[in-house]
One Martini backbone bead per residue (centre of mass of N, CA, C, O) as a GRO file, in nm:
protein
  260
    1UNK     BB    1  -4.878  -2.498   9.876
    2UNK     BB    2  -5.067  -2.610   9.655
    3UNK     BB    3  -5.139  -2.352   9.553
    4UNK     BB    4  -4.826  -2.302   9.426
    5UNK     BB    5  -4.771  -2.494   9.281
    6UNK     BB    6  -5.000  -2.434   9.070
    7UNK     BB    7  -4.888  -2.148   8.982
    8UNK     BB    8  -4.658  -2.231   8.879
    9UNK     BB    9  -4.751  -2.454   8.679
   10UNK     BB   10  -4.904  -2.239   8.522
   11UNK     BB   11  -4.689  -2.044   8.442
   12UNK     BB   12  -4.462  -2.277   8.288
   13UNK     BB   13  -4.666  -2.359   8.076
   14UNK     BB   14  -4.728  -2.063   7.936
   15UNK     BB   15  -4.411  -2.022   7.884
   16UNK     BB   16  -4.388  -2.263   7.700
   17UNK     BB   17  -4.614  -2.204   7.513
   18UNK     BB   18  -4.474  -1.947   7.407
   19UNK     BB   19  -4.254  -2.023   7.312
   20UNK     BB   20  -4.380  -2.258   7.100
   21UNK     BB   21  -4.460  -2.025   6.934
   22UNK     BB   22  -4.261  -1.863   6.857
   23UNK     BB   23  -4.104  -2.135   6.705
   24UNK     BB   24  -4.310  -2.165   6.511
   25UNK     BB   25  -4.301  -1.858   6.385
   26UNK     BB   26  -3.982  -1.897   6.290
   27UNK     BB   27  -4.041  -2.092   6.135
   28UNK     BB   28  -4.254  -2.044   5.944
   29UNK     BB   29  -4.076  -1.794   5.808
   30UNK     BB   30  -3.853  -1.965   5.727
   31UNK     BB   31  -4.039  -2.139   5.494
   32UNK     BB   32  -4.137  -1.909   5.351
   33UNK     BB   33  -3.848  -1.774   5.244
   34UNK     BB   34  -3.733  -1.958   5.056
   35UNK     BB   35  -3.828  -1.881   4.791
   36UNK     BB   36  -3.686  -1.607   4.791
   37UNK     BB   37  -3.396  -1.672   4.846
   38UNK     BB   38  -3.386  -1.858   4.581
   39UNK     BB   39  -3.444  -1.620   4.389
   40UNK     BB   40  -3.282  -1.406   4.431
   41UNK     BB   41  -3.025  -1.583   4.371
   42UNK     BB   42  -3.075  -1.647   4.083
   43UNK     BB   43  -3.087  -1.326   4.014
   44UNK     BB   44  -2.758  -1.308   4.069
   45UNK     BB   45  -2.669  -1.518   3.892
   46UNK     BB   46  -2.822  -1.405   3.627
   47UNK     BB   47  -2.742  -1.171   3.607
   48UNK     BB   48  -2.440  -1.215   3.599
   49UNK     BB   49  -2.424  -1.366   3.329
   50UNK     BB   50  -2.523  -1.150   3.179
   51UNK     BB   51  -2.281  -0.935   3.183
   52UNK     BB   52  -2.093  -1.167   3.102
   53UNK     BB   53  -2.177  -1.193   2.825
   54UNK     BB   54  -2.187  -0.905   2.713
   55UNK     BB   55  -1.861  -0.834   2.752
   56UNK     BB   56  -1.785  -1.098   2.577
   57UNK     BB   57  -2.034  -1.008   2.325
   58UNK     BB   58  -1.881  -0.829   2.254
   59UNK     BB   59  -1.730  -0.608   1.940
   60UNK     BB   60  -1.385  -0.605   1.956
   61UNK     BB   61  -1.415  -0.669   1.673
   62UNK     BB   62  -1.445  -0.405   1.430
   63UNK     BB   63  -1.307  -0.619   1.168
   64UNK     BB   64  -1.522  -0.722   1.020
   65UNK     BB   65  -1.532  -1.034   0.824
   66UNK     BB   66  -1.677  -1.331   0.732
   67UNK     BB   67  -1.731  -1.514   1.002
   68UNK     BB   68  -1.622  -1.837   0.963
   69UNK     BB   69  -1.428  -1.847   0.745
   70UNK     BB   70  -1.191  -1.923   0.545
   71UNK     BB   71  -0.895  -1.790   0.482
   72UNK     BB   72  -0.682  -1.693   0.257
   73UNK     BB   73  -0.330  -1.667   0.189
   74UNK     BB   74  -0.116  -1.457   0.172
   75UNK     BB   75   0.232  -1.517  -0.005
   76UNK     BB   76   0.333  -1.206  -0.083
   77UNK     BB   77   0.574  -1.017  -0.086
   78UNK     BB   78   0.629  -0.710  -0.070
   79UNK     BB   79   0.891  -0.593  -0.242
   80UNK     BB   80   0.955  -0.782  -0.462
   81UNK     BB   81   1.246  -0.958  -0.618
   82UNK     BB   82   1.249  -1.035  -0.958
   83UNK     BB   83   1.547  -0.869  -0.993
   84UNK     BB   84   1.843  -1.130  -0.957
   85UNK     BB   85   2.105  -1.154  -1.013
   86UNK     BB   86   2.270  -1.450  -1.239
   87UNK     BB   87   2.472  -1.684  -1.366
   88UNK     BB   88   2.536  -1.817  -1.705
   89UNK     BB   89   2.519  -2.035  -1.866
   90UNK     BB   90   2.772  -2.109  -2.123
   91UNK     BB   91   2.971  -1.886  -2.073
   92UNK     BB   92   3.264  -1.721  -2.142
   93UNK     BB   93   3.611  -1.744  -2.042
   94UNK     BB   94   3.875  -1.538  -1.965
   95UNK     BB   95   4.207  -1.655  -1.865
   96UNK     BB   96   4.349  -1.497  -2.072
   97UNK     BB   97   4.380  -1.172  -2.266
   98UNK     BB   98   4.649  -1.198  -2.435
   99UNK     BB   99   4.526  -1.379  -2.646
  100UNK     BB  100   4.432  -1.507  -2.896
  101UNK     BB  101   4.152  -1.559  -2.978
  102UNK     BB  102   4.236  -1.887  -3.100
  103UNK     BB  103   4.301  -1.924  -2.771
  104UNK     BB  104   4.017  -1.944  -2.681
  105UNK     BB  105   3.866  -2.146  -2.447
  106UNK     BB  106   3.617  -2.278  -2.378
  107UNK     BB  107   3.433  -2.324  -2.080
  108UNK     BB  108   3.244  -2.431  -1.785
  109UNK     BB  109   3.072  -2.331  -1.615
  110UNK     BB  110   2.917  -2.294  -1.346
  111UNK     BB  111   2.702  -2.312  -1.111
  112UNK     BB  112   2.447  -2.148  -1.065
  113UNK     BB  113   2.335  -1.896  -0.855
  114UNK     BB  114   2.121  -1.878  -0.575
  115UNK     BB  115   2.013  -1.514  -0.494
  116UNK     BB  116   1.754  -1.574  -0.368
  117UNK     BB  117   1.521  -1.559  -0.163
  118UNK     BB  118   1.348  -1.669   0.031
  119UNK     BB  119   1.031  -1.781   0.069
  120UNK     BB  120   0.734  -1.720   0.232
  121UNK     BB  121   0.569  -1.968   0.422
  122UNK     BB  122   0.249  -1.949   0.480
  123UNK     BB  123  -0.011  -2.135   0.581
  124UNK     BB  124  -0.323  -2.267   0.652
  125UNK     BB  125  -0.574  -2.127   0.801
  126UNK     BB  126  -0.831  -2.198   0.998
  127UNK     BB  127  -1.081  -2.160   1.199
  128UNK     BB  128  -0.919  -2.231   1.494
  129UNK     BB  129  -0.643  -2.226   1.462
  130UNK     BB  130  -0.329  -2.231   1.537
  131UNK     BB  131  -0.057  -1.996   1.512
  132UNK     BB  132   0.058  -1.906   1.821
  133UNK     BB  133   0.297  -1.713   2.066
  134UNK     BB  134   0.245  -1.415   2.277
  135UNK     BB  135   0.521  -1.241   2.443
  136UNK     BB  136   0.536  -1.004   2.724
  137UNK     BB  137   0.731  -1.006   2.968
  138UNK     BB  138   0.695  -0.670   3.110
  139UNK     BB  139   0.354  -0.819   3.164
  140UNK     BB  140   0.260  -1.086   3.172
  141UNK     BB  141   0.230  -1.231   2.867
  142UNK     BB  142   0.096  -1.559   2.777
  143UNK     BB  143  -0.071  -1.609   2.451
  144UNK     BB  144  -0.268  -1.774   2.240
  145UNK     BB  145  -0.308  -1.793   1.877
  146UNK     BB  146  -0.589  -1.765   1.685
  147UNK     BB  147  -0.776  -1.820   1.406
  148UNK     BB  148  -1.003  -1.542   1.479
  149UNK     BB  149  -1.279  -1.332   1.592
  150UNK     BB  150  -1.410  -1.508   1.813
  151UNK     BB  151  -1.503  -1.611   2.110
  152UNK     BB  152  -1.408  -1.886   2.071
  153UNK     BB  153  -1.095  -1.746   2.038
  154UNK     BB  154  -1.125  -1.601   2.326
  155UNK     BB  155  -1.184  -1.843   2.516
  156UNK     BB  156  -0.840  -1.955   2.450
  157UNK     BB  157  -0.730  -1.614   2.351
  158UNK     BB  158  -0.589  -1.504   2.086
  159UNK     BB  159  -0.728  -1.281   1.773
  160UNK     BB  160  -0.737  -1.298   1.446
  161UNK     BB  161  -0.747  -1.089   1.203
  162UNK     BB  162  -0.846  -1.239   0.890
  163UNK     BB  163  -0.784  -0.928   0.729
  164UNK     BB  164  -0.512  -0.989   0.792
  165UNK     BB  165  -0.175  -1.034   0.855
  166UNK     BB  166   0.109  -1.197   0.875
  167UNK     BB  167   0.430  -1.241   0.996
  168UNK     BB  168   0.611  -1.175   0.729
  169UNK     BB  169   0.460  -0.942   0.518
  170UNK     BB  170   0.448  -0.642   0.538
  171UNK     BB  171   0.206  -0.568   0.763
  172UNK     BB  172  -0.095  -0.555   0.942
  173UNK     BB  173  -0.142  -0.717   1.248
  174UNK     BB  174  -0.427  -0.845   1.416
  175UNK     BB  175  -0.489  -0.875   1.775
  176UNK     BB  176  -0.703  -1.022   2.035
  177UNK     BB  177  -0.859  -0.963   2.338
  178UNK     BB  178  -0.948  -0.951   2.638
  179UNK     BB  179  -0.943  -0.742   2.924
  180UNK     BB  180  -1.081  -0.997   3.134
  181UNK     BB  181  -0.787  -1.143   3.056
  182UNK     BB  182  -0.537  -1.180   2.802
  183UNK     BB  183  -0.519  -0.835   2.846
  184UNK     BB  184  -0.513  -0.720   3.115
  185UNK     BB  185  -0.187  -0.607   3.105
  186UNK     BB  186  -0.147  -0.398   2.911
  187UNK     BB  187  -0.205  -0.166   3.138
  188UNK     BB  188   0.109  -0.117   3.148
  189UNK     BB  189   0.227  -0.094   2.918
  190UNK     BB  190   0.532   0.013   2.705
  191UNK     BB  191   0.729   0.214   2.565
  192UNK     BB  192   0.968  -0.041   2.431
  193UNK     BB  193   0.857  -0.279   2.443
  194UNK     BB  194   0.872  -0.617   2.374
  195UNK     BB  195   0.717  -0.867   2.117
  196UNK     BB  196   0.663  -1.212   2.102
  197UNK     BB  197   0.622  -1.450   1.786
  198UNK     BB  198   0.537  -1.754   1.787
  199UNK     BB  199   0.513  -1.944   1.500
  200UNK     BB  200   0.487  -2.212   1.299
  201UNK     BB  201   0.686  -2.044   1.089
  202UNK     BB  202   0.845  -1.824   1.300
  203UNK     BB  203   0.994  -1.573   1.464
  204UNK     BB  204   0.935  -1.285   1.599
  205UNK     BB  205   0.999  -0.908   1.667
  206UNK     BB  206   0.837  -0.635   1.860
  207UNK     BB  207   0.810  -0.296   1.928
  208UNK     BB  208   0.654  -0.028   2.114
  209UNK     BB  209   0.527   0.275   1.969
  210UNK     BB  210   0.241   0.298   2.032
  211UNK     BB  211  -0.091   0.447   2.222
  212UNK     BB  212  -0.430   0.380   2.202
  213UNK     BB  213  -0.733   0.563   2.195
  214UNK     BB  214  -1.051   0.453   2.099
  215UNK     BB  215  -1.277   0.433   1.983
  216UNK     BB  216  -1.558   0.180   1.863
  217UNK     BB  217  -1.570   0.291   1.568
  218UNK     BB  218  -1.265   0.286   1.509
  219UNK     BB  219  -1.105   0.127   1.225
  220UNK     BB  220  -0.812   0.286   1.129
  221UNK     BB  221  -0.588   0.046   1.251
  222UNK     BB  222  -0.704  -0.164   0.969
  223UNK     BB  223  -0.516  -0.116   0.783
  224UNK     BB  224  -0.258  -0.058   0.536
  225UNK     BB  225   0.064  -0.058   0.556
  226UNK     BB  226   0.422   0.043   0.504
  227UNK     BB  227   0.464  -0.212   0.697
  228UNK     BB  228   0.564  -0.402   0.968
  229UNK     BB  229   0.263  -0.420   1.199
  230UNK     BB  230   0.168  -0.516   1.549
  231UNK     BB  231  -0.165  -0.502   1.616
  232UNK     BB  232  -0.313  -0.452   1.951
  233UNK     BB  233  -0.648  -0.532   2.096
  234UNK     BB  234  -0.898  -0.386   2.334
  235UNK     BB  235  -1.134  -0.279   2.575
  236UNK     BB  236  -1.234   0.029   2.691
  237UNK     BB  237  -1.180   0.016   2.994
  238UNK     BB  238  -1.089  -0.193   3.202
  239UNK     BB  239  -1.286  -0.102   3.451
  240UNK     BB  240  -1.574  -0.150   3.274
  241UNK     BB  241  -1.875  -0.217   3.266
  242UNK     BB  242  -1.940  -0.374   3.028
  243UNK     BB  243  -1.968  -0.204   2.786
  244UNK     BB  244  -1.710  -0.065   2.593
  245UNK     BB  245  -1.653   0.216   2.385
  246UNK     BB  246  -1.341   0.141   2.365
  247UNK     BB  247  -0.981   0.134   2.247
  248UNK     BB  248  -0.704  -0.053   2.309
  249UNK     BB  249  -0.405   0.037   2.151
  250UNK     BB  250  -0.088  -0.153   2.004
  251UNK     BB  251   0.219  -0.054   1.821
  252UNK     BB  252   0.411  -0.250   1.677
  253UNK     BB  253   0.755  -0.294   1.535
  254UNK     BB  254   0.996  -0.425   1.361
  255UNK     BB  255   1.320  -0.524   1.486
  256UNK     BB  256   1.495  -0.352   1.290
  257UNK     BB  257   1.273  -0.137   1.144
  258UNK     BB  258   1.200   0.120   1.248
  259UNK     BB  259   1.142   0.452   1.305
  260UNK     BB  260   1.373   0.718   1.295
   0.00000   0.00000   0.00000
């Protein structure tokens, strides 16, 4: 019997032993991996960061132009007219055309009509100011748009660009914004949807008239038209990762002006 209990113990003893090895084993193995893992890890988060860099600092507006400056508005409106009649002062009014010369009266004329329109008064935005806030119910986008069309501009909302027309100027107005933000949902706009613009100084409503896929070189939209037309653009494919090569292009007319 004493010789049992000791093969025993001796048996007991050794797989103790062994188990203590393995533990032992399985420590080391998980202490020499931390540094791997946490490497590993580091390299996943600056990839990520790295790619949304990329995506971010890509560049969305193609028509660049002296980025970073305040930019003088234009507040002369197209097709001014500056010949509207109004009445002269001082002017003789025959009140009976029966009488004669020597009875005809001068009376007082009115005071003159000013029948010129209002002149529309575009305010002055410095870069990274607000200019007002865009928004297309049809697809549930609602976002404010600063002068500027920079990353800065962008990561507020969506970006004017300086080179171009303000609303109520009858020329082309152009706003960018990113893809996977505040126009992602652009993808989905049809034509006949409707956007208000509702600026610091009045409110504007334009109908989507043309959708365009454009190269990333074509800069061909930014130029100027011969009417009142809010283009806004963003990077595509909607679902491209890193830098797209296109650009999803959005043409809308002004509500009660567009081409028959």
């Amino acid at each position: 019997i004493s010789s049992v209990k000791i093969f025993n113990m001796k048996q007991s003893k050794a797989s103790q032993n062994k188990k203590n090895m393995s533990q032992t084993f399985v420590n080391a193995l998980l202490l020499s991996s931390i540094p791997y893992v946490l490497f590993l890890i580091g390299l996943t988060v600056l990839s990520l960061g790295f790619f949304r860099y990329v995506e971010n600092e890509s560049v969305l507006s193609l028509f660049l132009d002296d980025r970073g400056r305040a930019v003088s508005i234009n507040t002369d409106l197209p097709n001014w007219n500056e010949n509207l009649p109004s009445n002269t002062p001082g002017s003789v009014i025959l009140t009976n055309p029966t009488k004669a010369p020597d009875d005809i009266e001068p009376m007082q004329s009115p005071e003159p009509v000013n029948t010129e329109p209002a002149r529309l008064i575009v305010p002055f935005y410095y870069i990274g100011d607000e200019i007002g806030t865009l928004t297309i119910p049809s697809v549930n986008v609602e976002v404010k748009v600063f002068q500027g069309d920079r990353e800065a501009e962008f990561r507020l909302g969506a970006g004017h660009y300086p080179g171009s027309y303000f609303p109520g100027q009858g020329n082309n107005i152009l706003i960018a914004a990113h893809r996977t933000t505040y126009f992602k949902n652009l993808e989905t706009l049809e034509v006949g949807d409707s956007i208000e613009f509702n600026t610091t100084y009045g409110i504007y409503n334009y109908i989507v008239e043309e959708i365009r896929i454009i190269d990333g070189n074509d800069n061909s939209v930014a130029g100027e038209t011969d009417r009142e037309q809010l283009t806004l653009y963003t990077c595509y494919p909607f679902n491209y990762f890193g830098n797209a090569p296109n650009r999803f292009v959005v043409i809308a007319g002004l509500e009660g002006n567009q081409d028959e």
